[in-house]
N, C-alpha and C positions, 0 to 999 in steps of 0.2 A: 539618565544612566548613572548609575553611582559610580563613584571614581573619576567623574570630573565629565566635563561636557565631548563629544566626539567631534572630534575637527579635523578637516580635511588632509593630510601629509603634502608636504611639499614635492615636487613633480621631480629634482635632483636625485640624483640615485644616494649618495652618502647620506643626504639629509634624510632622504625616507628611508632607509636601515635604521639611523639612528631616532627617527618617530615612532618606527616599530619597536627599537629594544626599550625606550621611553616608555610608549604603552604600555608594552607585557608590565616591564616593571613596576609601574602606575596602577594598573588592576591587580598582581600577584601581590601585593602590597597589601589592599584593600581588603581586610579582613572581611567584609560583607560580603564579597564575592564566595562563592560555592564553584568548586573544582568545574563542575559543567561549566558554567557561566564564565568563569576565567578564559575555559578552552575556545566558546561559544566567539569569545570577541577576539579571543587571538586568530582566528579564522577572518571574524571581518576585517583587521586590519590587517592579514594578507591578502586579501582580495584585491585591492592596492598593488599588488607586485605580480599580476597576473605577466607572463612572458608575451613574447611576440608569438610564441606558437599559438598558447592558449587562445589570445585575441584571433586568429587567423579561424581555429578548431570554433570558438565561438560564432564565428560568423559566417563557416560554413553551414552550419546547421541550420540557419537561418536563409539557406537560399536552394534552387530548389537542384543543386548538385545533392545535395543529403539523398535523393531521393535514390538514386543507383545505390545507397550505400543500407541504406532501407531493407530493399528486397535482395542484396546481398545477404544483409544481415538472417532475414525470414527464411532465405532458402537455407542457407548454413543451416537454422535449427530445424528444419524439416529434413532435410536429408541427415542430421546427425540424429536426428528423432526416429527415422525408419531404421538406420541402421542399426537402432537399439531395439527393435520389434513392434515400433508403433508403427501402425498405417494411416500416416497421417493426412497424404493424397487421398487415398481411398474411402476413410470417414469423413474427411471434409465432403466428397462426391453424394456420400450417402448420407448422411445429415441435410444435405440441400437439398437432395430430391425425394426426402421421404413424405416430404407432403407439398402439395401444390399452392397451399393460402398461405403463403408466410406473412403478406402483407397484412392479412386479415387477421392474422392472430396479432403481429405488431399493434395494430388498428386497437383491439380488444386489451392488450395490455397498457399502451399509454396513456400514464395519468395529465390529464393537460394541467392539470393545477399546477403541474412544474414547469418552472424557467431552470432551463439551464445553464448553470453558473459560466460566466466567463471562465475561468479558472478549466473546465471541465470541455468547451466550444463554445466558440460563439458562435459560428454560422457551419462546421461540421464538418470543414474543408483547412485543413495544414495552409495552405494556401490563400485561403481566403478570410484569413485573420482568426483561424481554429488555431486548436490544439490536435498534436498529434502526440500517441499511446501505442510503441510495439510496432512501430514502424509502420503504422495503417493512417494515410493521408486524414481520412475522417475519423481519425481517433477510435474510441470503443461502440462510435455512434454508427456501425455501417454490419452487415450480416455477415463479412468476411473475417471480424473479429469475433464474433458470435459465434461461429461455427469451427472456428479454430481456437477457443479458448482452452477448452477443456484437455486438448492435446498439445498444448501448450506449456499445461499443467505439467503433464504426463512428463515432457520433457526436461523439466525444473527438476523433477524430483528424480528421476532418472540420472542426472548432472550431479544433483546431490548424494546420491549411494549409488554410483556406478558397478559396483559388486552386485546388486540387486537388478540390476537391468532395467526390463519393463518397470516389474514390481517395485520400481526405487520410490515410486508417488506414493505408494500406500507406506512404504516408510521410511519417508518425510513427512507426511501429512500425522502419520500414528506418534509422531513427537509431540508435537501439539498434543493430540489426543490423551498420551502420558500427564504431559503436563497438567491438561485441563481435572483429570480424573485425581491428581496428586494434591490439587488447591483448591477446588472447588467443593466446598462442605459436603458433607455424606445425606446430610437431610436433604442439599436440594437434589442430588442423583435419586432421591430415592422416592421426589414427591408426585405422586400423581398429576399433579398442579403445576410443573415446572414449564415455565414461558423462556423461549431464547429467542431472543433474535441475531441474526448474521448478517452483517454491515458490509457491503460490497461482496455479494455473494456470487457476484459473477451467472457461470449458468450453472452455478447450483452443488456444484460439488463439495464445497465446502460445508454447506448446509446439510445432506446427505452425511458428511461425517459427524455433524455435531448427534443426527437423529440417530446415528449407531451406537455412539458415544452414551447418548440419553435416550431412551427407545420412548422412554412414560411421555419425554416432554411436545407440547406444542410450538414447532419450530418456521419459524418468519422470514424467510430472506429478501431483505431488499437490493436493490445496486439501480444505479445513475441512469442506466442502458436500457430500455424497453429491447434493443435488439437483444441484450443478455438473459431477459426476464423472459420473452420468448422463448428463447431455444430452451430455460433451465422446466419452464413448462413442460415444456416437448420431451425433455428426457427424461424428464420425473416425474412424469401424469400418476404412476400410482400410487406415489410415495405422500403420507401424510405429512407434505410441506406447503408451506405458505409461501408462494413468490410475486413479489409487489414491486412494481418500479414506483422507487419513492428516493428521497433527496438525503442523503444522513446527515447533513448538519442541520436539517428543518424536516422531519417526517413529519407523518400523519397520524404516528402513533399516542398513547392518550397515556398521559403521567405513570409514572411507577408501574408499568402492565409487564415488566420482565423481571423475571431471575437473572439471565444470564445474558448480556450484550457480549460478544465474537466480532474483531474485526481480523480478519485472516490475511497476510500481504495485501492491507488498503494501505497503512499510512504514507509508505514511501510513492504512492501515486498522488499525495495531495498535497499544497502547500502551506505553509505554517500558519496561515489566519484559516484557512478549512478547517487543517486537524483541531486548534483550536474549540471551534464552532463544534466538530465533531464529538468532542469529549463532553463537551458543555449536553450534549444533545444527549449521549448518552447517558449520563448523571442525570438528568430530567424523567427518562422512559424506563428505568430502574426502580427496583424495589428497594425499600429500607436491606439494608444486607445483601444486594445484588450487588455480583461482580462485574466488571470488566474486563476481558482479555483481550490480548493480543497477540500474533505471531509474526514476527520479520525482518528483515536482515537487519544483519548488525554492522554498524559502518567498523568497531573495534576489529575487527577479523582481519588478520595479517593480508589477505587476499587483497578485500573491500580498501586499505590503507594504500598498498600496495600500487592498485587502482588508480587510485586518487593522483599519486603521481607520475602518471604516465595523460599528460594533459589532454592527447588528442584522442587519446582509448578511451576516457572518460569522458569528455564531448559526446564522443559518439554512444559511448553508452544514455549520455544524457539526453540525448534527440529523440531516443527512445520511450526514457522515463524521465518526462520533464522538469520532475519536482524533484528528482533523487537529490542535488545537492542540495536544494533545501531540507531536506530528511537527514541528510549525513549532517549538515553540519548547522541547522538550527534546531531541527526537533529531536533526533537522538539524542545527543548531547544532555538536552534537561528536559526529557520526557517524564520524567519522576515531577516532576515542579509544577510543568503543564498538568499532569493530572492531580495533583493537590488542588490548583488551584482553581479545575474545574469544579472542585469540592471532594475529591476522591480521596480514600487511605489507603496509602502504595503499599504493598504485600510482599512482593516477592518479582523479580526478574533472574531468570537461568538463561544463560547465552550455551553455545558451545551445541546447538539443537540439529546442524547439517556439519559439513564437510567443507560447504562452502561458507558459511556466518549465517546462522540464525539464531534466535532468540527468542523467549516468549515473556509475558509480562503479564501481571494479574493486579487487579484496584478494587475496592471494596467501598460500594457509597455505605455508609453510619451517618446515624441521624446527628444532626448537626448539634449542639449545644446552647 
């Protein structure tokens, strides 16, 4: 670490205030540091002064009391999802009965050549030493998230332009869409040739926007979830898309094969040595002059800040999204730096994209020197 070695603060309450103003002062010093990087460790060494609530809100979520507070949670955004004109009872009902072989099509879409990452389940069960994603025990790995993804969405974006109602996902989602058509060269909108791929594309809707976005191009989406790659099958059968269960920090795809890598609200579901991995992977599957995008919340947003101090609402948000504070407060921070030193040329980021914090972000591989 530059700025000197990291060592533990003494357990006294005066002494550890005064190891923390030491600190700050000790890195804000260090002319090597970079504003990110200052902010980055003044975070870790508040982690240190976690309160007795925090500790309490931590170790709630960790037991299986979380679970009532779960489908609390899931009912809230269903019933505030209908009462903005989605049927979300109703399309969950029909999406599961519109055909009878789910298993078999699961069966046809998983790849076994993937292990899945601890980070992502280990055995698929919150309980049985998994991850849990959205308040569903089995994470994204079970057909109850699969089937309710999409309206999900519906309700994100809905939250985010409440003036727009229903319509609020098409524009949230058409921010991005701006963004993408505003950075990304005219030659490649315009190439017969243009490859994209969409990195946690869940069941598909994201993917469906990039092919609106780009009508010419051949578009790929992957995600973690055969339950997801399923269902984006099932609702897209006629659409000229490509939906693959495959791994993004390790795919299957073959050097330089894309124009344009899309990751849409993935990063803040993964943890810092993933995205890592992730970026690495995508500079690999890139063309000379291929971009990388991104779209998703911005921990800056008076809201997301806000959040943050309120220990036990953010717990609870976190039970949900396991990795968000490592998103808020190791990868946003110096997401510019991680993508350098995947090898990428940082472009351009515009925050200020919803109502509630979003952001988008654009990287450029060049051939290296």
């Amino acid at each position: 670490m530059n700025g000197g070695a990291f060592v533990s603060p003494p357990t006294w309450s005066f002494q550890h205030g005064l190891y923390i103003q030491q600190t700050r002062k000790r890195w804000r010093n260090n002319k090597r540091l970079s504003r990110n990087k200052y902010y980055l460790r003044c975070q870790v060494a508040n982690i240190h002064k976690k309160s007795i609530v925090e500790k309490l809100a931590n170790w709630l979520v960790e037991t299986p009391l979380i679970v009532p507070l779960w489908y609390g949670a899931r009912k809230m955004m269903t019933d505030t999802a209908e009462n903005l004109g989605i049927k979300w009872r109703e399309e969950v009902k029909q999406l599961a009965q519109s055909r009878t072989d789910w298993e078999e099509v699961l069966r046809s879409v998983c790849n076994q050549n993937i292990s899945i990452p601890r980070y992502y389940s280990t055995k698929g069960d919150f309980f049985k030493g998994g991850v849990s994603f959205h308040g569903y025990p089995a994470g994204n790995l079970c057909w109850e998230a699969a089937f309710e993804q999409h309206l999900a969405s519906q309700a994100v974006g809905a939250r985010n332009f409440e003036e727009a109602g229903i319509l609020g996902e098409q524009v949230f989602r058409g921010k991005y869409a701006s963004f993408l058509l505003q950075h990304v060269s005219e030659k490649l909108l315009q190439s017969p040739h243009c490859s994209i791929l969409d990195v946690g594309c869940g069941t598909g809707t994201s993917s469906v926007d990039l092919k609106q976005i780009f009508p010419r191009a051949k578009i790929t989406g992957i995600d973690l979830s055969p339950y997801m790659i399923a269902v984006a099958r099932h609702r897209f059968a006629s659409y000229d898309i490509e939906f693959l269960h495959d791994l993004a920090e390790a795919t299957q795809m073959q050097d330089e094969s894309f124009d344009l890598v899309s990751m849409c609200l993935l990063i803040h579901e993964l943890p810092y040595e993933a995205t890592k991995a992730v970026f690495r992977e995508a500079y690999r599957v890139l063309k000379e002059d291929g971009y990388l995008a991104i779209f998703e919340m911005d921990p800056s947003w008076e809201g997301n800040r806000k959040l943050r101090q309120m220990p036990i609402v953010f717990t609870l948000m976190r039970s949900t999204e396991p990795y968000l504070e490592e998103y808020f407060y190791r990868v946003a921070p110096c997401v510019k730096e991680l993508l350098e030193e995947a090898g990428f040329h940082f472009i351009h980021r515009q925050q200020g994209l919803s109502k509630r914090g979003h952001l988008a972000l654009i990287a450029q591989k060049k051939k290296k020197e």
